[in-house]
gemmi code that builds the backbone of each chain (N, CA, C; Angstrom):
import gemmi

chains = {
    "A": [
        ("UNK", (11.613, -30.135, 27.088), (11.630, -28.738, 27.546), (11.209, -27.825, 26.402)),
        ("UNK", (10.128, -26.695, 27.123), (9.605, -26.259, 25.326), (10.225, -24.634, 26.022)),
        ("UNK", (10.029, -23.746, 25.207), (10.311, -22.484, 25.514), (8.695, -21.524, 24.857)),
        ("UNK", (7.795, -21.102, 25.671), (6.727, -20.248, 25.490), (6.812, -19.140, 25.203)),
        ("UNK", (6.237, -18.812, 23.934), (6.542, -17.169, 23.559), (4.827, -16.626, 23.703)),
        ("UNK", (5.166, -15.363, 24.876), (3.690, -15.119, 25.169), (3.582, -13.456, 24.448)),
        ("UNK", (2.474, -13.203, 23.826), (2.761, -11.560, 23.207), (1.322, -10.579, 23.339)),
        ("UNK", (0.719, -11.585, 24.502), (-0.324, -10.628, 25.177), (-0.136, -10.021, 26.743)),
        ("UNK", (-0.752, -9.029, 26.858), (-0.317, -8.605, 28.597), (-1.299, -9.369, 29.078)),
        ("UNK", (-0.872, -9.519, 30.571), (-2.340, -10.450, 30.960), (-3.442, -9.396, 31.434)),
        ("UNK", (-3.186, -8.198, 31.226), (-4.432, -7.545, 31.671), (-5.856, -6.846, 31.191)),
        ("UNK", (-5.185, -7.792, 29.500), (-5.714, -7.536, 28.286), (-6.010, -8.240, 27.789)),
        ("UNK", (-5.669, -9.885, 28.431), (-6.414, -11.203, 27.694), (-5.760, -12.369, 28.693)),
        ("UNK", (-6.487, -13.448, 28.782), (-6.286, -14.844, 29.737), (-5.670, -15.379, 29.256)),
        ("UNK", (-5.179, -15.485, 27.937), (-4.284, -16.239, 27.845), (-3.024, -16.919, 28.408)),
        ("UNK", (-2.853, -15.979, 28.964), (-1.442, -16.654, 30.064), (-1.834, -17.736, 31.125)),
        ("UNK", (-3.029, -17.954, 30.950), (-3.825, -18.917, 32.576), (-3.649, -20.162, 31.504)),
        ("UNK", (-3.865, -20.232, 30.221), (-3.930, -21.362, 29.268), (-2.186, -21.560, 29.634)),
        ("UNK", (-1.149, -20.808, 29.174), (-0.024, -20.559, 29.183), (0.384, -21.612, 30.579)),
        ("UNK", (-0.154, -20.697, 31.570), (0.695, -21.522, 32.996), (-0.005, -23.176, 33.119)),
        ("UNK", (-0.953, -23.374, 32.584), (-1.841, -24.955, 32.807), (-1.308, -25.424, 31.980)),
        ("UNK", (-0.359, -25.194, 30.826), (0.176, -25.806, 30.083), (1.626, -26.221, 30.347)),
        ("UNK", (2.632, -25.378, 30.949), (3.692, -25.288, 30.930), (4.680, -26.589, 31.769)),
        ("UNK", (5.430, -26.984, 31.506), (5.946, -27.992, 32.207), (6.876, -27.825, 32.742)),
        ("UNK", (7.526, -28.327, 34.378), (8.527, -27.716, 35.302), (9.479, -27.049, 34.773)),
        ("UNK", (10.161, -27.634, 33.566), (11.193, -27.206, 33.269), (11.008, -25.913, 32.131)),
        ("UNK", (10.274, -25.717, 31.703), (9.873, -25.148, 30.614), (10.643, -23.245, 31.178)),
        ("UNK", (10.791, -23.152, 29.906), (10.454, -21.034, 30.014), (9.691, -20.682, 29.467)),
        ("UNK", (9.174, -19.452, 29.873), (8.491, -18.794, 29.404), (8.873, -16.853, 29.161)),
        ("UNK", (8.490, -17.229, 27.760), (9.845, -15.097, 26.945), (8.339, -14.435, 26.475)),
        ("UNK", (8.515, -13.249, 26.928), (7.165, -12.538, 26.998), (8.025, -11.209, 26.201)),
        ("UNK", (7.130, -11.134, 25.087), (7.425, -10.613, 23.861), (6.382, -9.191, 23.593)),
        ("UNK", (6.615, -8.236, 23.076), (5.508, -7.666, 22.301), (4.979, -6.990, 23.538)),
        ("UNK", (3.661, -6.749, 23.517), (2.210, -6.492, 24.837), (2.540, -7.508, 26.079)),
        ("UNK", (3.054, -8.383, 25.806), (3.511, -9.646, 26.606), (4.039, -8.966, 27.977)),
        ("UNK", (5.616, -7.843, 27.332), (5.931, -7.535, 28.523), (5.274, -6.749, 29.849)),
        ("UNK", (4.498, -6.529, 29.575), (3.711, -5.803, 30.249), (3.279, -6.454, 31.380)),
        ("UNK", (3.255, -7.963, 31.671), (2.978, -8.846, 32.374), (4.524, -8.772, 33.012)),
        ("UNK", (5.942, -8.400, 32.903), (7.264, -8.517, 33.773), (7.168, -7.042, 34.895)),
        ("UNK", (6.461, -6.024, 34.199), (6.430, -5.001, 35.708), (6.092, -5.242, 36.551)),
        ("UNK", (6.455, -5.221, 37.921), (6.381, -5.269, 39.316), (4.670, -5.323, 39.377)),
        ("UNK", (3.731, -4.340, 39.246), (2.497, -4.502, 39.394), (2.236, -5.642, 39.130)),
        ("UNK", (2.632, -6.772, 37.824), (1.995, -7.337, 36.906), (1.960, -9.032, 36.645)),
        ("UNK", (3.608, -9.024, 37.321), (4.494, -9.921, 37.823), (4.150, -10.926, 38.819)),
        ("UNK", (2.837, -10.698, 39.390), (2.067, -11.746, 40.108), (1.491, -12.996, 39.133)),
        ("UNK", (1.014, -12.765, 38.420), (-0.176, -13.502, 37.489), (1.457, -14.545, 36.672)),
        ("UNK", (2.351, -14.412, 37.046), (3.267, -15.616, 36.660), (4.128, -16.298, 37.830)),
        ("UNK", (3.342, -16.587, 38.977), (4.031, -17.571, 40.495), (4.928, -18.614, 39.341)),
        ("UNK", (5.872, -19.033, 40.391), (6.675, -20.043, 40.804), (7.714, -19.838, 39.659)),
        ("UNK", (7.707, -19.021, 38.662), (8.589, -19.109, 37.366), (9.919, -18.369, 37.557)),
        ("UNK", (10.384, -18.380, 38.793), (11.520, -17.631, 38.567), (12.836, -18.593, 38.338)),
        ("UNK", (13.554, -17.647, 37.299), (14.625, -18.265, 36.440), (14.360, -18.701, 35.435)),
        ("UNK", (13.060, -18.489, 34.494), (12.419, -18.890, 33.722), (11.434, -18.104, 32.992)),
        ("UNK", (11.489, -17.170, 34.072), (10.827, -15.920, 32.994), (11.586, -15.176, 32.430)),
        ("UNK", (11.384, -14.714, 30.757), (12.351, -13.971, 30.769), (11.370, -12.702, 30.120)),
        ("UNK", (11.946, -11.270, 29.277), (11.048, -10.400, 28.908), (12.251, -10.048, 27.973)),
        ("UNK", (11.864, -9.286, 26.622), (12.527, -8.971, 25.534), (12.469, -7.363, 25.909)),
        ("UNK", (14.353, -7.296, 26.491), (14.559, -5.899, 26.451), (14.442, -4.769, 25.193)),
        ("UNK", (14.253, -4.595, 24.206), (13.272, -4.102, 22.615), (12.049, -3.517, 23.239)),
        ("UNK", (11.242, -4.914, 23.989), (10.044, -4.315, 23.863), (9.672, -3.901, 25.062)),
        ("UNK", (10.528, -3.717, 26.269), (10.101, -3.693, 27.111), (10.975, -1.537, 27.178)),
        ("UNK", (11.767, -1.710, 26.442), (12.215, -0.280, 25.808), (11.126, 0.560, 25.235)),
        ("UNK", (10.983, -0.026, 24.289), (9.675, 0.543, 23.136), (8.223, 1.312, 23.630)),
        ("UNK", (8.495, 0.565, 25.082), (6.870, 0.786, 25.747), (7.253, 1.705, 26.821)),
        ("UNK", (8.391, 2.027, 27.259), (8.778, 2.745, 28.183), (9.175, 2.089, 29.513)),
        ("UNK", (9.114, 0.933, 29.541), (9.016, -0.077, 30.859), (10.286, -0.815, 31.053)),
        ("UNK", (11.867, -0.341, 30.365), (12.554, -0.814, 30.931), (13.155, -1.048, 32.151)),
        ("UNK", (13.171, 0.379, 32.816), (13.087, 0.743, 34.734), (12.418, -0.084, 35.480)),
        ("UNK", (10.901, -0.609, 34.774), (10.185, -1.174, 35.738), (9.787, -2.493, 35.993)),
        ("UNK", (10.906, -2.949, 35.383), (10.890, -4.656, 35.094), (11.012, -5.212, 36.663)),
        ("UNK", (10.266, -5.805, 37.114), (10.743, -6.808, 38.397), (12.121, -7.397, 38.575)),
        ("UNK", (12.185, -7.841, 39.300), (13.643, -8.032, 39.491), (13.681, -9.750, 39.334)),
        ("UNK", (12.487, -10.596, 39.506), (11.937, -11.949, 39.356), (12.048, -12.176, 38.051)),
        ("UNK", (12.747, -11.068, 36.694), (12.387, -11.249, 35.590), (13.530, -11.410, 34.928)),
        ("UNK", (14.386, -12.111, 33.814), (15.160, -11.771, 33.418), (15.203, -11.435, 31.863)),
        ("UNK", (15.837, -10.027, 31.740), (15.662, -9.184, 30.963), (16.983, -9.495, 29.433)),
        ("UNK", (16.379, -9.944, 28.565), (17.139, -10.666, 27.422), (17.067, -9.659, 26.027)),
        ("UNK", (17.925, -9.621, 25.213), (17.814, -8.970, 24.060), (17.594, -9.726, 23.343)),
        ("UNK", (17.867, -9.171, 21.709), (17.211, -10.138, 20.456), (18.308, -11.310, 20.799)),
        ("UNK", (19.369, -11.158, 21.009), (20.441, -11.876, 20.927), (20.738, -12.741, 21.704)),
        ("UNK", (19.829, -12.509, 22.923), (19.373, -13.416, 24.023), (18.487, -14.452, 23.696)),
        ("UNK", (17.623, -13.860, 23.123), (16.013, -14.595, 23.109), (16.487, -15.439, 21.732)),
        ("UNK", (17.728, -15.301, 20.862), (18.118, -16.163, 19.805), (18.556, -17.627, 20.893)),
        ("UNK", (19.188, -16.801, 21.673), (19.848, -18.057, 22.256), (19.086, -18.609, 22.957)),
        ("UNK", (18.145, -18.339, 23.633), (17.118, -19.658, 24.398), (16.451, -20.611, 23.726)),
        ("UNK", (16.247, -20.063, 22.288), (15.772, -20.850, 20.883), (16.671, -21.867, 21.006)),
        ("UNK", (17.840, -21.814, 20.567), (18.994, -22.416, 20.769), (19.023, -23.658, 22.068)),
        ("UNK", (18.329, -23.504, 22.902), (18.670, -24.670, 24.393), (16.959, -25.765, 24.154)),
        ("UNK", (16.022, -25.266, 23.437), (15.196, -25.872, 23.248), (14.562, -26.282, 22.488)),
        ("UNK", (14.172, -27.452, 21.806), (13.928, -27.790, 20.607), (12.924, -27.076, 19.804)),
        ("UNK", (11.608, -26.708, 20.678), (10.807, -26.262, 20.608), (10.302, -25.052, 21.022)),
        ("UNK", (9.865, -24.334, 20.337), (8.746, -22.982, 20.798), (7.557, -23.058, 20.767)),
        ("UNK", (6.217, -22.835, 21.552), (5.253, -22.399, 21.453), (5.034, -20.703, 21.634)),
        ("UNK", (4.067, -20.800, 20.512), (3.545, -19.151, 20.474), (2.046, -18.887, 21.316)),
        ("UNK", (2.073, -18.112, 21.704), (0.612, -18.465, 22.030), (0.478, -16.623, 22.211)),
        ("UNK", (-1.143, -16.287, 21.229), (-1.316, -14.945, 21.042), (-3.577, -15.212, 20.859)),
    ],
    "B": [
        ("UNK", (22.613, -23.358, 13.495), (21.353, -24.168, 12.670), (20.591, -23.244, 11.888)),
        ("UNK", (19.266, -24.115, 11.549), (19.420, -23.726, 10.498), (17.464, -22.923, 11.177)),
        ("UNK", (16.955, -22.071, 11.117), (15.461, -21.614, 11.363), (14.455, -21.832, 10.205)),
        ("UNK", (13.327, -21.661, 10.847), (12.611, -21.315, 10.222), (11.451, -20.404, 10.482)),
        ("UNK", (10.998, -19.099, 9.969), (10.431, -18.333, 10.879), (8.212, -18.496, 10.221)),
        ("UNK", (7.601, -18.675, 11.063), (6.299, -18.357, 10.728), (5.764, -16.811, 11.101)),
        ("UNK", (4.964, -16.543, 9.670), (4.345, -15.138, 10.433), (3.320, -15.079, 10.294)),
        ("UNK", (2.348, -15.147, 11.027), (0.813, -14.907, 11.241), (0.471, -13.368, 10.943)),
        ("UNK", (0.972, -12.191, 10.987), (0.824, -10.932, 10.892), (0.734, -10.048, 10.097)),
        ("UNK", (-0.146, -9.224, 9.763), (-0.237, -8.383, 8.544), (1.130, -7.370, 8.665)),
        ("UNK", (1.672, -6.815, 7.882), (2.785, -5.447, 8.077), (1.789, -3.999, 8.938)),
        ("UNK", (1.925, -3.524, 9.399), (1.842, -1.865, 9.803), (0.536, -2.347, 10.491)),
        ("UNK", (-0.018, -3.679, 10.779), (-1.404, -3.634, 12.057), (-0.725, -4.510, 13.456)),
        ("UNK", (0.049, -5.397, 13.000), (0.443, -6.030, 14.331), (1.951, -5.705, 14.044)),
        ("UNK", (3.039, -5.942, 16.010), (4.360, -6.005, 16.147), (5.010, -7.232, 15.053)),
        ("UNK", (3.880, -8.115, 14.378), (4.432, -9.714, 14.246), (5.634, -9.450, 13.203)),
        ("UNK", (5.674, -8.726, 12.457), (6.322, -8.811, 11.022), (7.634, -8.291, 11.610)),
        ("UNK", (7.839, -7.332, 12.344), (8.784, -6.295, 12.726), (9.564, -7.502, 13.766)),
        ("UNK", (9.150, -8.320, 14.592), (9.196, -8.852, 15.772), (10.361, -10.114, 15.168)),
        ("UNK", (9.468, -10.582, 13.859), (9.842, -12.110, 12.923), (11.486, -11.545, 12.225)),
        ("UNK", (11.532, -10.519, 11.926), (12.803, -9.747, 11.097), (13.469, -9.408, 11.921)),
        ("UNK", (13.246, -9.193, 13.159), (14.695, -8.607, 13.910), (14.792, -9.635, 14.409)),
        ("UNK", (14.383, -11.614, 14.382), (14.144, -12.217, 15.219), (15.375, -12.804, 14.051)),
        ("UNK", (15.099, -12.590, 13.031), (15.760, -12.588, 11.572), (17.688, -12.512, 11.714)),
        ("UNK", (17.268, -11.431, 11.525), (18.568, -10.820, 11.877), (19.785, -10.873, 12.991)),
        ("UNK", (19.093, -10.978, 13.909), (19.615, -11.067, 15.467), (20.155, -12.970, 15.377)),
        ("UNK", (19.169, -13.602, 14.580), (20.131, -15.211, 14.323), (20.826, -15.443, 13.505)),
        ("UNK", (21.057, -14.927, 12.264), (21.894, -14.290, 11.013), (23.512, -13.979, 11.897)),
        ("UNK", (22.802, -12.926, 12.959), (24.502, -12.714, 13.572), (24.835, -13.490, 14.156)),
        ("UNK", (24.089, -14.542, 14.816), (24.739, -15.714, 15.667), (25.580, -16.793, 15.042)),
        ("UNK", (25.052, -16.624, 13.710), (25.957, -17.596, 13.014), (24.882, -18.558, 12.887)),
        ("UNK", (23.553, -18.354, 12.494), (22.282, -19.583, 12.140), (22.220, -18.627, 10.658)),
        ("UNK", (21.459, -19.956, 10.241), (20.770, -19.718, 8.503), (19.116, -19.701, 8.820)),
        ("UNK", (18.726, -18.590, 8.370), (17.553, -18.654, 8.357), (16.906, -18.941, 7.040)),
        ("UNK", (16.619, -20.272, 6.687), (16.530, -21.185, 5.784), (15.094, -20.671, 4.809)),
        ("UNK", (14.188, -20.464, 5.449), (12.729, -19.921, 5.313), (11.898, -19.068, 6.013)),
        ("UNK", (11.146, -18.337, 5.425), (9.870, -17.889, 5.913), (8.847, -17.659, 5.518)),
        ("UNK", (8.068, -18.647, 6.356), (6.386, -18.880, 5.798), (5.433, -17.753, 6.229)),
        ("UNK", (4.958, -17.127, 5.245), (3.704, -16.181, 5.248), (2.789, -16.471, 5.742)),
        ("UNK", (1.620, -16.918, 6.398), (0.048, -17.129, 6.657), (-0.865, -16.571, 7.150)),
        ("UNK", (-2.306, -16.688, 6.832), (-3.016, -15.436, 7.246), (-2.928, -14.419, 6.814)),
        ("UNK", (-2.885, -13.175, 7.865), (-2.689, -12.187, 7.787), (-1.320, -11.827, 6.980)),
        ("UNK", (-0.856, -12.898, 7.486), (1.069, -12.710, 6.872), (1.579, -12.445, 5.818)),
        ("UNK", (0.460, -12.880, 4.816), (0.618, -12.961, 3.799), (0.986, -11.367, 3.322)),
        ("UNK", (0.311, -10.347, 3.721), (0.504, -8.946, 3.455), (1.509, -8.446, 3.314)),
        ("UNK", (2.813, -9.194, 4.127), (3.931, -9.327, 3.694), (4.206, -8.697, 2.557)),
        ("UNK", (3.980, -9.811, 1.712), (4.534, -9.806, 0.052), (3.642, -9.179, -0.672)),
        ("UNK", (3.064, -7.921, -0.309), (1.861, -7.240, -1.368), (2.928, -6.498, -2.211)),
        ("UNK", (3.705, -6.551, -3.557), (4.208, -6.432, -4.050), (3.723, -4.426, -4.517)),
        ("UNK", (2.667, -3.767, -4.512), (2.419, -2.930, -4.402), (2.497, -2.397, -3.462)),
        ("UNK", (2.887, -2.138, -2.213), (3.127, -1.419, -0.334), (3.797, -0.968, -1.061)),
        ("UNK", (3.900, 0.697, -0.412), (4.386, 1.807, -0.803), (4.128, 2.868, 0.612)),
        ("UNK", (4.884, 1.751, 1.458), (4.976, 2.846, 2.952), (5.584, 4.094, 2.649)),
        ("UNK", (5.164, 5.001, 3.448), (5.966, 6.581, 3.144), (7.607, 6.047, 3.554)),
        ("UNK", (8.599, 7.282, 2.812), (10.017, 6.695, 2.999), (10.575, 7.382, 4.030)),
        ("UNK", (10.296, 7.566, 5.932), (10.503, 7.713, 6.713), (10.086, 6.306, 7.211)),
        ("UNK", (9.260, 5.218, 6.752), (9.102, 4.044, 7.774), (10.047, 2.961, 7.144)),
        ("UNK", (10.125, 1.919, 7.807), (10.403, 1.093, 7.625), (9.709, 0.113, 6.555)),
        ("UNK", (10.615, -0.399, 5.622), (9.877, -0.671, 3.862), (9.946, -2.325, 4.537)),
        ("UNK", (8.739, -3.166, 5.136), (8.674, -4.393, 5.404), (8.983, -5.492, 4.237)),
        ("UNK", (8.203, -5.014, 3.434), (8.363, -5.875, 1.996), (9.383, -5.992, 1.082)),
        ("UNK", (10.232, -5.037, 1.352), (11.640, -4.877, 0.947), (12.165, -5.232, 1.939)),
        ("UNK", (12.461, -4.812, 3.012), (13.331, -6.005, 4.084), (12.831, -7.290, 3.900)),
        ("UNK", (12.505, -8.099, 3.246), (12.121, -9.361, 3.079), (12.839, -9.685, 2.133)),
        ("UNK", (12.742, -8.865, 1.076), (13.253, -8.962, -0.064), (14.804, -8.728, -0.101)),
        ("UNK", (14.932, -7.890, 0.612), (16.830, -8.354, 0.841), (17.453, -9.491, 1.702)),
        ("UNK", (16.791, -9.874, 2.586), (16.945, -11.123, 3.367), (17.090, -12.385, 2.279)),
        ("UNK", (16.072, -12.527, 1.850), (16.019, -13.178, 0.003), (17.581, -12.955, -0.435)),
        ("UNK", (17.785, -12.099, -0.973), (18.704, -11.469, -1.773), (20.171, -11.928, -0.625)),
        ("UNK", (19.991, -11.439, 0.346), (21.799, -11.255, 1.145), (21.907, -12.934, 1.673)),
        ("UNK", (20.729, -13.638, 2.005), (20.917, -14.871, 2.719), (20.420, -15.740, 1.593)),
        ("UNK", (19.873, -15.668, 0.966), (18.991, -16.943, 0.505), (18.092, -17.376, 1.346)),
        ("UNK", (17.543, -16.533, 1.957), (15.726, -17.272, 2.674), (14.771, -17.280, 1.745)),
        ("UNK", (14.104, -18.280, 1.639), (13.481, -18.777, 0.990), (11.863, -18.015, 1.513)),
        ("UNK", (11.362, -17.623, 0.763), (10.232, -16.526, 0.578), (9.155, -17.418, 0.647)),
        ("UNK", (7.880, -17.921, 1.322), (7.011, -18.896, 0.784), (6.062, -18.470, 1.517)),
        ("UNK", (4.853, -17.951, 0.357), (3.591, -17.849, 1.366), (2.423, -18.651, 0.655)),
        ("UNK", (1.271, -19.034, 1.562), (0.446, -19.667, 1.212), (-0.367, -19.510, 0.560)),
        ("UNK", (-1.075, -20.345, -0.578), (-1.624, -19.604, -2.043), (-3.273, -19.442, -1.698)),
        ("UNK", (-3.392, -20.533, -0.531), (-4.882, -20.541, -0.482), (-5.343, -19.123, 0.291)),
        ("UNK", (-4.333, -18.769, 1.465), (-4.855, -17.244, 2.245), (-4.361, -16.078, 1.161)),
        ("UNK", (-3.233, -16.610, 0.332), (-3.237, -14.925, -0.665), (-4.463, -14.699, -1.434)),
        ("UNK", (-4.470, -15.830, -2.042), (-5.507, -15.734, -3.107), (-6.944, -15.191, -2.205)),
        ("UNK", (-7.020, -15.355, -1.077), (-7.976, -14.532, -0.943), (-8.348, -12.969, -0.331)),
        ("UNK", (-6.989, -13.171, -0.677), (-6.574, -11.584, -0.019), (-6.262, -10.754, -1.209)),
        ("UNK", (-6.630, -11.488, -2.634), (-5.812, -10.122, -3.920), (-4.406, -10.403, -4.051)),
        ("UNK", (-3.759, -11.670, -3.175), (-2.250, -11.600, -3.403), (-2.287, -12.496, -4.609)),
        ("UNK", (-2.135, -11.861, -5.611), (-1.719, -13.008, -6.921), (-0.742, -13.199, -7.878)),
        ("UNK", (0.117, -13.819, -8.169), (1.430, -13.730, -9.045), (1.017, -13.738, -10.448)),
        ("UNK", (1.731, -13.508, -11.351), (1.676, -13.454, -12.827), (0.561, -14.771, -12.816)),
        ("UNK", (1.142, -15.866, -11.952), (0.449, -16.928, -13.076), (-0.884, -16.938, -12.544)),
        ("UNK", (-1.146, -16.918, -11.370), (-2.450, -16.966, -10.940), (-3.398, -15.856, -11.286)),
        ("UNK", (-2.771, -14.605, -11.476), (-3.853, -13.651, -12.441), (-4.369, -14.220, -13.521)),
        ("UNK", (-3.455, -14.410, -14.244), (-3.806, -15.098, -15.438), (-5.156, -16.057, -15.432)),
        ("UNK", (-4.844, -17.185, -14.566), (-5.971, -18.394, -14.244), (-6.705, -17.631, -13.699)),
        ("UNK", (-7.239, -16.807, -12.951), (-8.729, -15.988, -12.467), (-8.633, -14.678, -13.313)),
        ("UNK", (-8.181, -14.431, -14.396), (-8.670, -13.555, -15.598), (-7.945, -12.266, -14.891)),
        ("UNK", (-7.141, -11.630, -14.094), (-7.006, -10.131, -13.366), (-5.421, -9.725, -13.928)),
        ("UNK", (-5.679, -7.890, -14.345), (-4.604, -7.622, -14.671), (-3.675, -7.380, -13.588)),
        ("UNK", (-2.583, -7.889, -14.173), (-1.456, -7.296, -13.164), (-1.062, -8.268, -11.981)),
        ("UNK", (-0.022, -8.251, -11.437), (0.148, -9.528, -10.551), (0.710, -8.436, -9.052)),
        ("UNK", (0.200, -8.900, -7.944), (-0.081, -8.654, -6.887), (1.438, -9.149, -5.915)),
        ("UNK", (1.593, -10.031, -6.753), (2.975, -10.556, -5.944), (3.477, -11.434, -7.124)),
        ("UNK", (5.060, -10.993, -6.414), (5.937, -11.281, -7.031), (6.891, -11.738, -6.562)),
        ("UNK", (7.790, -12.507, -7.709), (9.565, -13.443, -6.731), (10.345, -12.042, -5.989)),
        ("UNK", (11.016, -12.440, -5.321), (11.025, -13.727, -4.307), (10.324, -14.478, -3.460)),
        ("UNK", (9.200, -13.757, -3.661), (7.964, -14.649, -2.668), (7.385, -15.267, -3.668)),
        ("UNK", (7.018, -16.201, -3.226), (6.977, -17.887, -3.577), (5.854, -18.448, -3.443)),
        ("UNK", (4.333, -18.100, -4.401), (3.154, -19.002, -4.042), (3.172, -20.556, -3.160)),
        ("UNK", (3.056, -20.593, -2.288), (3.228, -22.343, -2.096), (1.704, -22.936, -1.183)),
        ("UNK", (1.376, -24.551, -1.404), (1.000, -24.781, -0.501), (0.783, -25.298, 0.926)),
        ("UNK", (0.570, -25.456, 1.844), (0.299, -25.233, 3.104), (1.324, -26.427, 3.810)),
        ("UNK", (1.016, -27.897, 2.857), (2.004, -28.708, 3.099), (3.556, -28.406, 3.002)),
        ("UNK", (4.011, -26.940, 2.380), (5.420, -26.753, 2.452), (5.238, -26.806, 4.041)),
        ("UNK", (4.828, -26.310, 4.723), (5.398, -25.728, 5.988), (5.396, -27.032, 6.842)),
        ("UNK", (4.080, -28.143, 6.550), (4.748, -29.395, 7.095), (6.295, -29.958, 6.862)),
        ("UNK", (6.816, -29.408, 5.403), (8.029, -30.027, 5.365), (9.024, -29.254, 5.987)),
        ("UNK", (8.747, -27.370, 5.779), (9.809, -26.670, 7.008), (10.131, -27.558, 8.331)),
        ("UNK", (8.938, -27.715, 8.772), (8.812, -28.036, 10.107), (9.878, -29.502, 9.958)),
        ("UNK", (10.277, -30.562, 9.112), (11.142, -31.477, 9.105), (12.475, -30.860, 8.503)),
        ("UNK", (12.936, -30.088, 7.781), (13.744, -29.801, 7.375), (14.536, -28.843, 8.000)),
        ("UNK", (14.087, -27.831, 8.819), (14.641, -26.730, 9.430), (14.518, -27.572, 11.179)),
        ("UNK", (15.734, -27.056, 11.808), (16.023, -27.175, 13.510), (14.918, -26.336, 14.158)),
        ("UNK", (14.638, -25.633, 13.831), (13.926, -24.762, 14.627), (12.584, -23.576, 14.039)),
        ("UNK", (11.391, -23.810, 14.407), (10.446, -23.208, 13.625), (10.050, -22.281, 14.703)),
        ("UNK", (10.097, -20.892, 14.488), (9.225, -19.869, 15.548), (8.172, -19.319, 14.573)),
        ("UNK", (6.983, -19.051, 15.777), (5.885, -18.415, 14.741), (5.792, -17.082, 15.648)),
        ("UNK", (5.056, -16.130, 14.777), (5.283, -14.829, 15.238), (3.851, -14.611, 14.523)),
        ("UNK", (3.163, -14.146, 15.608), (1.839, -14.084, 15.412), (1.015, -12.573, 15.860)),
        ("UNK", (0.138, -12.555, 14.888), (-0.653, -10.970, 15.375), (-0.666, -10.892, 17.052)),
    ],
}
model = gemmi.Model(1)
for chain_id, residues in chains.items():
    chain = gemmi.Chain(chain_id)
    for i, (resn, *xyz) in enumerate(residues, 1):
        res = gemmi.Residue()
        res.name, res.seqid = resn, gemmi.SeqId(i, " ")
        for name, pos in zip(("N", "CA", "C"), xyz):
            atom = gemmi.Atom()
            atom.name, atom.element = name, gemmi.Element(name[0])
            atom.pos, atom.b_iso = gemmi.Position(*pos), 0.0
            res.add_atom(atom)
        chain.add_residue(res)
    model.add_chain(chain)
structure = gemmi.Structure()
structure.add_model(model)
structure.setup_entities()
């Protein structure tokens, strides 16, 4: 089980299509940075089947003004959160 | 446990540096050691021992430097991307003839194979990238 740290929006780069062809059932995926921008309701399409597994870093999803508009498919984690999912998986990938 | 953090990111152009330190901190309170952090790339900008952000921002290179200081994280950036960035310590000025050293302890010239050994020695490696 790996845990994906994504820190582009997808409406600003493909990377997340590499992201989902990569990812394995169990896997999460924490959308960081520009990342969150992909958890608003508009945006929140371009990541099917991941629910309970997406999560978005409440920081940055503050910072940008987009805490209100987080989907509800998303779950919304602090630093102290996103320490702890580190914590359940051996591994992180970054992908930017 | 014990981390280890990578930073791909220059200070004041990408979130990476800001992102890697509160990523820092926030496991510090959990009760983890954040054992190291490797500079690369861009990252290296980090440790430009001359940054002299105005004193309303946030001093990156000094928050590094107390992390050093309050935890013992181990400072290590890579000699082959400083050196070509102007990052140079006492000794490496010296060996390419330039006054003045560019960086300084607690950051830690190293090469590239340290971070193969982070990667065995530390539980957990995150990279934090431009």
């Amino acid at each position: 089980m790996l845990l994906h740290l994504l820190n582009r929006a997808p409406s600003s780069s493909s990377v997340h299509q590499d992201v989902l062809r990569t990812m394995g059932e169990e896997d999460g995926l924490m959308l960081i940075e520009d990342g969150v921008f992909g958890a608003v309701s508009a945006q929140v399409q371009h990541f099917p089947g991941l629910e309970g597994r997406l999560f978005a870093l409440r920081e940055d999803l503050e910072s940008r003004g987009l805490a209100g508009r987080c989907d509800s498919r998303v779950i919304i984690v602090d630093m102290d959160g996103f320490v702890a999912l580190t914590e359940e998986v051996q591994r992180t990938v970054s992908w930017f | 446990m014990r981390y280890a953090l990578l930073v791909l990111g220059g200070p004041y152009s990408h979130q990476a540096a800001h992102s890697a330190l509160r990523f820092a901190h926030a496991a510090i309170a959990r009760g983890h050691r954040v054992g190291t952090v490797f500079f690369y790339h861009d990252g290296v900008y980090n440790a430009a021992h001359f940054a002299a952000p105005p004193q309303d921002e946030p001093h990156l290179v000094d928050a590094w430097r107390e992390l050093q200081r309050t935890q013992g994280t181990v400072l290590q950036v890579c000699v082959a991307a400083a050196l070509r960035r102007g990052l140079l310590d006492a000794r490496e000025a010296e060996r390419h003839g330039k006054r003045g050293a560019s960086l300084e302890p607690p950051f830690e010239l190293t090469g590239l194979g340290q971070l193969l050994d982070i990667g065995q020695t530390h539980e957990r490696l995150i990279t934090f990238a431009p």
